[in-house]
C-alpha positions, 0 to 999 in steps of 0.5 A: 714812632709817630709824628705827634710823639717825634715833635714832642720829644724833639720839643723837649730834647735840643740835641734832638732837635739839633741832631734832626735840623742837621740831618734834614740840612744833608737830605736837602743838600743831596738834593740840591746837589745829587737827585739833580742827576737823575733828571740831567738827561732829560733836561739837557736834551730839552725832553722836559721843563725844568720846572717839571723836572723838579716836580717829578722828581720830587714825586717819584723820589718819594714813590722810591723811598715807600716802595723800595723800604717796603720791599727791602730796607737793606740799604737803611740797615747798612747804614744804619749799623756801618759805625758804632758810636760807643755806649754813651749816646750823648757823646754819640749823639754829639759825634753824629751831629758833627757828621752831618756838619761835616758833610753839608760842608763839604757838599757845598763847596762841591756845588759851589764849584759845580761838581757834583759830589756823591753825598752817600759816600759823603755820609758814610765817610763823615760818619765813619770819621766821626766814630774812629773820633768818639772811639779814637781807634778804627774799633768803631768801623763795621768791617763787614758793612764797609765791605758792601761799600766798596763792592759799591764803588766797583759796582756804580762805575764800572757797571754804569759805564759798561751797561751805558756802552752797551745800551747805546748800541744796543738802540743804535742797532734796534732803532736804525730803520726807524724814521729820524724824526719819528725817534726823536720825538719817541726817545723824548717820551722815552727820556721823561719815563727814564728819568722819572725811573732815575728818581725812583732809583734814587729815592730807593738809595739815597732817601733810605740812607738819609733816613737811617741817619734820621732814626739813628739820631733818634735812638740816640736821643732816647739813650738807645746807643745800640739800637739795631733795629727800626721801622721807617714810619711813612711820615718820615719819608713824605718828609724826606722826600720834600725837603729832597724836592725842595733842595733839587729845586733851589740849586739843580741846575749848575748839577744839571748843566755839568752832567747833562751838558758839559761832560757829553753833548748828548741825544735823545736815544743817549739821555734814555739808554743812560737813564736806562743803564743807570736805573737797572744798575741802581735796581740790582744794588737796592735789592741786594742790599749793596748802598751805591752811589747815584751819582757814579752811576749816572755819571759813568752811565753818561760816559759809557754812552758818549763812549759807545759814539766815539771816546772824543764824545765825551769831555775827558777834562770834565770827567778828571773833575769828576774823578778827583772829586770823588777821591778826594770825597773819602779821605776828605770828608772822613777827616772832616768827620772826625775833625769836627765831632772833636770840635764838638766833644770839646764844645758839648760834652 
């Protein structure tokens, strides 16, 4: 699909143009409050400008959706085919857009708090919860894709934190001889190549799950209700990747402070191996086709590495926080979901 004929049926359909403000209003949420995880490090520890942080991010953030959709667009078809919204594609469109309400919603009032949330396990909660709505049964949940998921929630924290123990004493041992000031100022290059690394990664996740939403909206609004199958055109994810950008570059840093700051005080040797750890976690889920969440696994990446120094390193109080936060993230958005698509039913349809 070209741009030119996007904005031409947007023009003339409204649920289109509903359906593709509310999508683009999820994309800059995540940005607001989860790419910023992926420059945390860095910019605690002073490696980068914030300003500059931004910017990369936004670029390799983009960089990440081209390559890794060019590669392999397996985490765009997960998502894409995760739920089943029924034959009628109005309704379906209907029950997306509350979806995509619902997890705005939810997103900020997490960052009101501070809490950095996991909007892929946000998107998928809303929209699942929004299907079991338009379907009133579970018929509507694809078992065998929600599997990946939960191989993903195991995969994101317990892999983070064991390959950012792992890494952090793993530098400790290689490093040790190397003059104190001399690793500082190499850990600090280090730390910029590591979180632009980061963005990449989550450019590859997040960006090709928000763009399968995108394009399911689409299908929809052309009375595709089964559609399985799509090509990502390279506007798509110039767009995605800005309005990412934008959102990182708005409300960031209270996400920054929480991770990079608050749960652990961290080094520059720290910040790259859980840049490190986190990047290669996220690497082997894109190819595998596995959605994981950047934010568990940056996060959990971080603990590990405040761990492998001493357990009383990392803020335990702060990671309770975190941890009630992302359980909740299921149950809650999914009754979100579903909550707000009967809304709508009863508003649109």
């Amino acid at each position: 699909m070209s741009i030119t004929v996007f904005i031409s049926q947007v023009i003339g359909n409204p649920m289109l143009m509903v359906s593709s403000l509310l999508t683009l209003c999820v994309i800059l949420v995540n940005g607001w409050t989860d790419a910023p995880n992926a420059i945390a490090t860095c910019v605690s520890t002073r490696a980068i400008a914030v300003r500059k942080a931004v910017i990369m991010a936004a670029i390799f953030n983009f960089l990440g959706v081209l390559v890794m959709t060019s590669i392999n667009a397996s985490v765009a078809f997960t998502i894409y085919n995760m739920v089943d919204f029924g034959g009628d594609s109005h309704l379906a469109l209907i029950a997306l857009c509350a979806a995509m309400a619902a997890i705005v919603i939810w997103a900020t009032a997490a960052w009101y708090f501070g809490i950095p949330t996991s909007e892929s396990h946000a998107l998928i909660a809303g929209i699942s919860g929004a299907a079991v709505a338009i379907q009133n049964s579970f018929s509507g949940i694809n078992g065998a894709e929600w599997v990946k998921v939960i191989y993903g929630i195991f995969l994101s924290t317990i892999m983070g934190f064991v390959l950012g123990f792992v890494s952090s004493k793993l530098t400790v041992l290689l490093f040790r001889n190397l003059n104190r000031s001399k690793s500082e100022r190499f850990f600090s290059r280090a730390q910029v190549a590591g979180g632009a690394a980061m963005a990449f990664m989550h450019g590859a996740q997040d960006g090709q799950k928000f763009m399968a939403i995108f394009l399911l909206g689409a299908a929809m609004a052309n009375g595709q209700a089964d559609a399985s199958t799509f090509v990502v055109p390279i506007w798509l994810m110039v767009l995605c990747s800005a309005v990412m950008g934008l959102g990182t570059s708005i409300g960031g840093y209270r996400i920054i402070k929480s991770v990079g700051m608050d749960m652990v005080k961290l080094k520059p040797y720290q910040g790259f191996a859980a840049d490190f750890s986190a990047t290669i976690c996220l690497l082997l889920s894109s190819l595998t086709g596995i959605p994981v969440s950047t934010t568990h696994t940056k996060t959990t990446a971080i603990m590990g590495v405040g761990a492998a120094r001493r357990m009383s390193n990392v803020n335990w109080s702060v990671v309770k926080e975190l941890v009630l936060t992302w359980v909740f993230t299921f149950p809650g958005c999914c009754l979100l979901g579903f909550g707000m698509a009967k809304l709508f039913l009863m508003i649109f349809a």
